[in-house]
C-alpha positions in Angstrom: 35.7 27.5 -53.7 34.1 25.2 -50.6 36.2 22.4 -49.7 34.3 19.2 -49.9 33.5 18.8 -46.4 32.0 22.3 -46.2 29.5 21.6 -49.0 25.5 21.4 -47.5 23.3 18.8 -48.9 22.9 15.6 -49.0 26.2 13.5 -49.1 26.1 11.0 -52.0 29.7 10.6 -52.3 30.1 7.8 -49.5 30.9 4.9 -52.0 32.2 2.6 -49.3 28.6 3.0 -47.6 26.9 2.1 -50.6 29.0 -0.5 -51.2 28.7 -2.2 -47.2 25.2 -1.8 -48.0 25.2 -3.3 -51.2 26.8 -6.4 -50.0 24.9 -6.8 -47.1 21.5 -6.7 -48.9 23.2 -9.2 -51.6 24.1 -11.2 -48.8 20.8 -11.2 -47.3 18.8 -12.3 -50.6 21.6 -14.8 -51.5 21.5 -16.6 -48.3 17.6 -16.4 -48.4 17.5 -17.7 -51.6 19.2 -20.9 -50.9 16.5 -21.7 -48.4 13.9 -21.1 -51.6 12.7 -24.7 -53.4 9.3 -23.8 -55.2 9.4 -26.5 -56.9 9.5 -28.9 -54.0 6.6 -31.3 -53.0 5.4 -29.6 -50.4 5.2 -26.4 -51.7 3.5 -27.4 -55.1 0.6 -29.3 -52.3 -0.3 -26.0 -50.5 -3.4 -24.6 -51.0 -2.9 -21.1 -52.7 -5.1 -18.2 -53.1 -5.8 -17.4 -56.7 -4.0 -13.5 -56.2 -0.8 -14.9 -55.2 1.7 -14.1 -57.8 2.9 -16.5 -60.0 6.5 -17.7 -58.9 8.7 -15.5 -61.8 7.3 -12.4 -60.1 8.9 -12.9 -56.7 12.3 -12.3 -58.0 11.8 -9.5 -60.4 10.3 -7.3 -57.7 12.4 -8.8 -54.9 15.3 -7.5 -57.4 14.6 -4.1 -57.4 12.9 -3.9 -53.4 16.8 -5.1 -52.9 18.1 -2.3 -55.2 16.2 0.4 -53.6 17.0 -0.8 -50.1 20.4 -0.8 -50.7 20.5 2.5 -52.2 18.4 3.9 -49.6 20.3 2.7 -46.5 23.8 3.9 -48.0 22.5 7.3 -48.8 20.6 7.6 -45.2 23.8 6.4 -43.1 25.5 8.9 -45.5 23.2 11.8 -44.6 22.8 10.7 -40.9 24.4 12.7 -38.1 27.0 11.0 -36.6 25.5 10.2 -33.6 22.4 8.0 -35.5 24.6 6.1 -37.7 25.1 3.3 -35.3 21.3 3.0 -34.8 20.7 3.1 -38.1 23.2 1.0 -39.0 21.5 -1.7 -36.5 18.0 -1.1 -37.6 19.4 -2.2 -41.2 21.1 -4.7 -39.8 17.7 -6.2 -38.0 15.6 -5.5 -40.7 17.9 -7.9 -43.8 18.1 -10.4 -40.7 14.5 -10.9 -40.2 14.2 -10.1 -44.2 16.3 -13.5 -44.5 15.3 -15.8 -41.7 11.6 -15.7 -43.3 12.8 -18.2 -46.5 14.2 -20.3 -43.9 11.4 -20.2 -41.9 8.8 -20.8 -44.6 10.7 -22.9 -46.9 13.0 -24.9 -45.2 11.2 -25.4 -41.6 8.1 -25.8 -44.2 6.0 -23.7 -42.0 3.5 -20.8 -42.9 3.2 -20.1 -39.2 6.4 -19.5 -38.3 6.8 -17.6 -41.6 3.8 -15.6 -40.5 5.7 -14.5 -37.3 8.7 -13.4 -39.3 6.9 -11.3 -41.7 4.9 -10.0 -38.6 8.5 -9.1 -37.6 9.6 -7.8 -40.9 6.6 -5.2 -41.1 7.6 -3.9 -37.4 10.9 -3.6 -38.5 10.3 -1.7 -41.9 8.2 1.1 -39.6 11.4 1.5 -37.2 13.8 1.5 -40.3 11.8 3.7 -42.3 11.3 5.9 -38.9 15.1 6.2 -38.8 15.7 6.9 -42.5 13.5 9.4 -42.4 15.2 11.4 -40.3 18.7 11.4 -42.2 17.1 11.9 -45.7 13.4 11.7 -46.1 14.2 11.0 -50.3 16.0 7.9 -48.8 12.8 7.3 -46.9 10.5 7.6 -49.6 12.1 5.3 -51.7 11.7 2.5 -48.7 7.7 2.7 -49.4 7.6 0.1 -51.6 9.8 -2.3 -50.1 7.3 -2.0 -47.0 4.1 -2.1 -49.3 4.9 -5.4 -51.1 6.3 -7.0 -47.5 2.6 -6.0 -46.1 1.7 -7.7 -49.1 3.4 -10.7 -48.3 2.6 -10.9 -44.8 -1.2 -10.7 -46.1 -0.2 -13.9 -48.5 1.8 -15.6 -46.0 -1.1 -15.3 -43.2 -3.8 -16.5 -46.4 -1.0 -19.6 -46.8 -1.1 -20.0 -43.5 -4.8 -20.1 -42.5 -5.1 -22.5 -46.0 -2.8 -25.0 -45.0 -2.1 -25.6 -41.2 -4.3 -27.2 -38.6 -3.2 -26.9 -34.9 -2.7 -29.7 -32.6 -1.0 -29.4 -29.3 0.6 -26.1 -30.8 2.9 -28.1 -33.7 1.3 -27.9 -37.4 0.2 -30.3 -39.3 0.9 -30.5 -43.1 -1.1 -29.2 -45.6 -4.7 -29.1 -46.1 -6.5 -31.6 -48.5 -7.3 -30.1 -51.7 
């Protein structure tokens, strides 16, 4: 008989990782989401492309990208030698903080420029995430794919949104576009 800490494989035990990581990713999308008015006037004036999803979609896959980034993270900082769980740890860290400041950026600073830059951000950060995770537990790594497939996605919307609606002048935006 092996005692536990003898046993190879992945480690999928680490409940209190899953669980740091699970409430930092809950944290992230809650404190994202409050920065999140669709329905607001300025919003509903933007010129949108006719493949942007409608607005119901965003939080069904945002619901499960969260899921799977959570799970991923935990078992990767499980599985991590010890001596990458600090970077890896910060690259999560990073990547939920840029992750979140894009609603605020968007949304609440009402500017697809500025959200542009973020999810410019975002993508860099999902290739030095996923470069980490891969390391500690390429299963963990996999499952990060689509998170960073639909945030290209988004960064190709948000730069559409963005070339739609804003005019520069003196390097400040101007509202959006006539319809």
């Amino acid at each position: 008989m092996r005692l536990l800490s003898e046993r190879s494989g992945p480690d999928t035990s680490g409940w209190k990782t899953y669980a740091a990581t699970t409430i930092a990713t809950v944290a992230t999308a809650a404190a994202g989401s409050a920065a999140v008015d669709a329905d607001s006037a300025w919003y509903r004036s933007l010129s949108k492309p006719s493949w942007q999803p409608p607005s119901w979609a965003f939080g069904v896959v945002w619901t499960s990208l969260y899921a799977s980034l959570a799970w991923a993270t935990g078992r990767a900082l499980n599985n991590a030698p010890p001596g990458e769980r600090t970077p890896l740890a910060a690259s999560t860290a990073v990547n939920l903080i840029v992750n979140g400041a894009w609603n605020w950026l968007f949304f609440r600073k009402q500017s697809p420029a500025a959200g542009l830059l973020a999810t410019l951000a975002l993508d860099v950060s999902n290739v030095q995430l996923i470069g980490r995770v891969v390391r500690a537990d390429k299963t963990a790594a996999l499952a990060l794919l689509p998170y960073a497939a639909w945030c290209v996605f988004a960064t190709a919307l948000n730069a559409e949104l963005a070339e739609r609606n804003c005019s520069r002048r003196g390097g400040r935006e101007k509202g959006p576009a006539p319809l």
